[in-house]
N, C-alpha and C positions, 0 to 999 in steps of 0.2 A: 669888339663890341661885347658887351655882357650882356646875357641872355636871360631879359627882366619880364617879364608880363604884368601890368596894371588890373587889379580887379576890383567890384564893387565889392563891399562888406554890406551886413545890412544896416549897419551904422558908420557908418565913413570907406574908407578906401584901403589896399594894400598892396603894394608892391610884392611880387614871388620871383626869386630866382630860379626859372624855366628848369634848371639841369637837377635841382633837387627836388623836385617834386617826385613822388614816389608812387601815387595815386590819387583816385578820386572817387566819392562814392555820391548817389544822391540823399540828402539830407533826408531824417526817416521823418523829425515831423513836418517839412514843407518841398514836396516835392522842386519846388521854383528856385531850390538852394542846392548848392553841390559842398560836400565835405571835402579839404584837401591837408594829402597829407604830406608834408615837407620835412624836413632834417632839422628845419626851424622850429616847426609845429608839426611834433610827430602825433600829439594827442588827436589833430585834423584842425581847420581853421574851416569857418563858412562863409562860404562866400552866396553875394546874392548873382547870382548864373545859374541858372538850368543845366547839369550835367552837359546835354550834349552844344549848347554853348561854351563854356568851358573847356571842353574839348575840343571847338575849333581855333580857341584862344591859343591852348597851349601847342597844340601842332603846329598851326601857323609860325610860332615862336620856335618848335625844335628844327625846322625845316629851314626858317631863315639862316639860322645858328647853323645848319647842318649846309647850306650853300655857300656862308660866308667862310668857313673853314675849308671847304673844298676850293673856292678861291684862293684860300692862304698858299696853301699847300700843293698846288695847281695838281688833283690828281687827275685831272684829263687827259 
């Protein structure tokens, strides 16, 4: 599975690939925006998410990613 996360833009939509994302900040002039910043879009991209949404977006996403490869790999 490729480790994608769906996000709002404040004008249409964007797919991130979860494992490049590098950071996040919140947007300086609209708090209710978070900056991210990826390998794609190192300058940051905005998204419409409040920081600490965004952040349960992408955990959710490295954790799924992080139990499916534990599956792969059976390190139990």
């Amino acid at each position: 599975m490729i480790p994608l996360i769906g996000v709002k833009l404040p004008k249409g939509n964007a797919i991130l690939l979860t494992v490049t994302i590098g950071g996040a900040t919140t947007n300086l002039q609209n708090p209710k925006q978070t900056d991210v910043y990826t390998d794609s879009f190192p300058e940051g991209i905005t998204i419409d998410h409040p920081l600490h949404e965004f952040y349960d977006i992408w955990m959710s996403s490295l954790l799924t990613d992080l139990e499916l490869y534990e599956e792969k790999v059976d390190v139990h």
